[in-house]
C-alpha positions, 0 to 999 in steps of 0.5 A: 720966851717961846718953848722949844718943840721937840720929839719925845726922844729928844724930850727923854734925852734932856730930861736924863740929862739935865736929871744927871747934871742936878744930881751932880750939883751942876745945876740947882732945883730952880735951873733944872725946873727953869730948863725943864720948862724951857721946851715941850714935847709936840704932838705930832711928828709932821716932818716926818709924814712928810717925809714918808708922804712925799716919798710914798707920792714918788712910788705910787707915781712910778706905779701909776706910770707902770699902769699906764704904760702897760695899758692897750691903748697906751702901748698902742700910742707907744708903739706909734711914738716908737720912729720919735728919734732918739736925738728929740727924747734926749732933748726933751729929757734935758730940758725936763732935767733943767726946768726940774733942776731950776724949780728945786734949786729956787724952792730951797731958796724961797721954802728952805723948809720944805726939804723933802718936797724940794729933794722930791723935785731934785729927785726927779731931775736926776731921772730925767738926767739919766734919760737925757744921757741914756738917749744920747748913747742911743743916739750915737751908738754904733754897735760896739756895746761900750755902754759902760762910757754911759756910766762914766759921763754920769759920773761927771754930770753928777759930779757937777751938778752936786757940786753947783747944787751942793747936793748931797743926793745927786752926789750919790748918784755920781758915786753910784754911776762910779761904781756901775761904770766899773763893772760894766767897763771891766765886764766890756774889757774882758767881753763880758767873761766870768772873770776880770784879771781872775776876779769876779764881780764880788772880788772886783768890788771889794778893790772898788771899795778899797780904793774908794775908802783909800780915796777919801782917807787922802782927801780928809781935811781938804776943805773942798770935799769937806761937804761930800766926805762922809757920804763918799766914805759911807757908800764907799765901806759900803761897796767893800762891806757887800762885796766882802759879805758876798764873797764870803758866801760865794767865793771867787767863783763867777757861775752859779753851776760851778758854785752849786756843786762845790762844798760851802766849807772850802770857802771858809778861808773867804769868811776869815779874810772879810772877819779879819777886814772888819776886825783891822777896822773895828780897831782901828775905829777904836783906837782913833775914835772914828765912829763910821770905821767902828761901827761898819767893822762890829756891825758886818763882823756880827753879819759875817759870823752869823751867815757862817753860821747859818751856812755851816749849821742850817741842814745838819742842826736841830732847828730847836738846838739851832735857834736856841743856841741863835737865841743864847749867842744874841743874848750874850752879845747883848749883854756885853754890849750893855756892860760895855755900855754901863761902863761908859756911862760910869766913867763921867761920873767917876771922873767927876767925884776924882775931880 
């Protein structure tokens, strides 16, 4: 039989494992060698270089592209391409985005392994989608500035494309054209004022994320967007924990001016509100045992009460006092978290000498 290749993580995983389960007469010597032989540890992580290859291919193209385009000669050529209707590069666009689509679509089929290369190309379609949609507002635009509609018709054409693909990735972006379709549309609605029915940007998007959240607590369970849950329900807590995190620092206040000049301790009501927010979920993680609620709630409390920290104490502390009483607050939370995490561990094996 062939061994099992694994990673050193993994290959430490099962060990302790299978140590915990000989020491508790679950397994006998023989067993345990017989599953220790069973897998070994590769030299090398391959999927992971390429992994970082592909992407770091991706940026270094994007550079390449940049270089190019602000070259003379390049420019020159732009500038002679520049009559080239709208309507034309919104064709081209849609054809590159197809064949893009096609190519990624029948290399998962052919080389279902070669999943970084085969995102790379999807990746590449949805940029080429964007511009197939951006050159079509161009095309039809009349002045008005409404160019939040842009947002929205990506929203449907990710929507779509992930659903026919069973893309997650382009599923993120219709989520992220989602969250861009509502705040330029509330900026158009209010003609781009500071505040939208009295809220500003951070404010507005802590209601985006509600809502979103809410959304996909009342769609759990249903098995058609069974394979986009988890994703919509983390990028919605994240729209409401940023959004929490900036207001919390910047209040409701839609100037820089205006927010420069007040006292950073007025708005330490903003702080209470986004710690009680993360709190409700902490607990509400616990207590259902639903890991994505308790970890946004314990990770964005610590992030909330350490940029209160450093907002009410940078200027008027010691830096030796600052950071030493930096260094005593992480080592206390560490080493709750390791008695915390020492109990866990013990329950298994108390309940077993109960039994």
């Amino acid at each position: 039989m062939a061994k099992l290749n694994i990673d050193r993580q993994e290959s430490e995983f099962l060990n302790d494992t299978i140590a915990h389960w000989e020491k508790n007469n679950l397994l006998d010597a023989t067993q345990a060698e017989k599953l220790r032989n069973s897998y070994e540890v590769k030299g090398f992580d391959w999927m992971r270089l390429a992994k970082y290859s592909i992407w770091v291919a991706l940026l270094c193209g994007a550079i390449a592209i940049g270089s190019l385009i602000v070259d003379t000669a390049v420019i020159n050529w732009i500038k002679n391409l520049y009559d080239t209707p709208d309507i034309i590069i919104c064709i081209l666009s849609g054809v590159a985005a197809a064949a893009l689509f096609y190519i990624g679509r029948r290399r998962e089929r052919l080389y279902p392994e070669k999943i970084f290369s085969n995102e790379a190309t999807i990746f590449l379609g949805v940029f080429c989608t964007a511009s197939c949609i951006a050159y079509l507002g161009k095309t039809f635009d009349n002045g008005s500035g409404h160019y939040s509609i842009l947002f929205l018709v990506s929203v449907f054409v990710y929507g779509v494309l992930a659903n026919r693909m069973n893309s997650r990735l382009i599923w993120l972006f219709a989520l992220v054209s989602l969250g861009s379709w509502f705040g330029t549309e509330t900026g158009y609605q209010t003609n781009w004022a500071l505040y939208f029915l009295g809220m500003n940007y951070p404010l507005r998007f802590v209601l985006f994320g509600l809502l979103l959240v809410g959304a996909c607590h009342l769609l759990k369970g249903k098995k058609w967007f069974a394979y986009f849950w988890e994703l919509t329900y983390v990028v919605g807590m994240l729209y409401l924990f940023m959004s929490l995190w900036l207001l919390s620092i910047f209040g409701n206040y839609g100037s820089m001016e205006v927010w420069w000049q007040i006292k950073q301790i007025s708005l330490f009501y903003w702080g209470i509100i986004s710690a009680v927010v993360a709190v409700m979920f902490l607990l509400y993680g616990l207590k259902f045992k639903e890991v994505i609620a308790r970890e946004f709630g314990i990770t964005f409390l610590i992030i909330f009460l350490y940029t209160k920290y450093f907002e009410y104490f940078w200027y008027g502390t010691n830096k030796t006092l600052f950071f030493a009483i930096l260094a005593l607050s992480f080592w206390l939370v560490g080493r709750k978290a390791e008695k915390i995490w020492n109990i866990n561990a013990a329950k298994p094996q108390v309940s077993e000498e109960n039994s």
